[in-house]
C-alpha positions in Angstrom: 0.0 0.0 0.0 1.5 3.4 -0.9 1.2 7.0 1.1 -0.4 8.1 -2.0 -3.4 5.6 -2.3 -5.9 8.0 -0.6 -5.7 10.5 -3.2 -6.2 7.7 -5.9 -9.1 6.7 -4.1 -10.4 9.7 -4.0 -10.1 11.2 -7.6 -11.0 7.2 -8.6 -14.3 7.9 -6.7 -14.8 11.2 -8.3 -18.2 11.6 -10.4 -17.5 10.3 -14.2 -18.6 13.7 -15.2 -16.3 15.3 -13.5 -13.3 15.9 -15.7 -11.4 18.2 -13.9 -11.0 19.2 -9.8 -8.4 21.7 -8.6 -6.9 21.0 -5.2 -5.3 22.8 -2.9 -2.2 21.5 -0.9 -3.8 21.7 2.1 -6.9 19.3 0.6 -4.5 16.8 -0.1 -2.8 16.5 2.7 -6.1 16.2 4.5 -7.5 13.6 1.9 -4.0 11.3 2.9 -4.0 12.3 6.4 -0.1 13.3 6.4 1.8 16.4 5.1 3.2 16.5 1.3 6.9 16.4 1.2 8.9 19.8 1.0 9.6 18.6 -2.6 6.0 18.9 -3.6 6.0 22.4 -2.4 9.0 23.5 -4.4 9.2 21.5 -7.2 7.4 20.8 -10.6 9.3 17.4 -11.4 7.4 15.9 -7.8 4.0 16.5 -9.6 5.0 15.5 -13.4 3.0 12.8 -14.8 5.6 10.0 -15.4 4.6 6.7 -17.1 7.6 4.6 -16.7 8.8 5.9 -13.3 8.9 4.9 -9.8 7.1 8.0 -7.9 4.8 6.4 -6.1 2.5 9.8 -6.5 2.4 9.9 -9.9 0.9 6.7 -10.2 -2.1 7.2 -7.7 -3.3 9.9 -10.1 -2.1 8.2 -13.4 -4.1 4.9 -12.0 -7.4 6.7 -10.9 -7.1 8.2 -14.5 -6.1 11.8 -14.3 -3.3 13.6 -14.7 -1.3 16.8 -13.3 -2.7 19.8 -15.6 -1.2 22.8 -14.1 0.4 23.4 -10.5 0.3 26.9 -8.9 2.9 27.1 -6.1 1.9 30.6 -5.0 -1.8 29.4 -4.1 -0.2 26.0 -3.4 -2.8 24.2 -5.4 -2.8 21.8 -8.2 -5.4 21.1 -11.2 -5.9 17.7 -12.2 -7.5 16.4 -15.4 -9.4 13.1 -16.1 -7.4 11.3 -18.8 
C-alpha cells in the first residue's frame, strides 16, 4: 500500500462527469491524512506525470485516471484532469 493511495481513491471515486478538480495542498494533505513532502511544495518534477517511473504519487493519479494539468505554487494548489 503506498502513502499516496488516498488521493487515488479519491479522484477514482470522483463523479465520471467530472473531468477536472483543482486542489489545494492543504486538501491533499487532508484527503492522505499526512503532510506532502517539502519537494511537492518546491518542485514541478514531484508533480510530473511520469509513465515509466517509480514515484509512487504519480501513479495514484495516473491509475485513478487523471493527470497533473497545471500546479500553482503561490496558491499552493494543483489542477488535475481526467485522462
Amino acid at each position: 500500500m503506498s502513502k499516496y493511495d488516498p488521493l487515488r481513491y479519491f479522484l477514482s471515486n470522483l463523479s465520471p462527469t467530472n473531468n477536472e478538480i483543482t486542489l489545494s495542498f492543504e486538501q491533499i494533505n487532508k484527503i492522505l491524512e499526512a503532510e506532502l513532502p517539502k519537494s511537492a511544495y518546491e518542485y514541478s518534477a514531484w508533480w510530473s506525470n511520469e509513465i515509466d517511473g517509480q514515484h509512487v504519487q504519480a501513479h495514484s493519479w495516473q491509475d485513478a485516471g487523471w493527470k497533473v494539468e497545471s500546479v500553482d505554487f503561490n496558491r499552493k494548489r494543483v489542477r488535475f484532469i481526467r485522462n
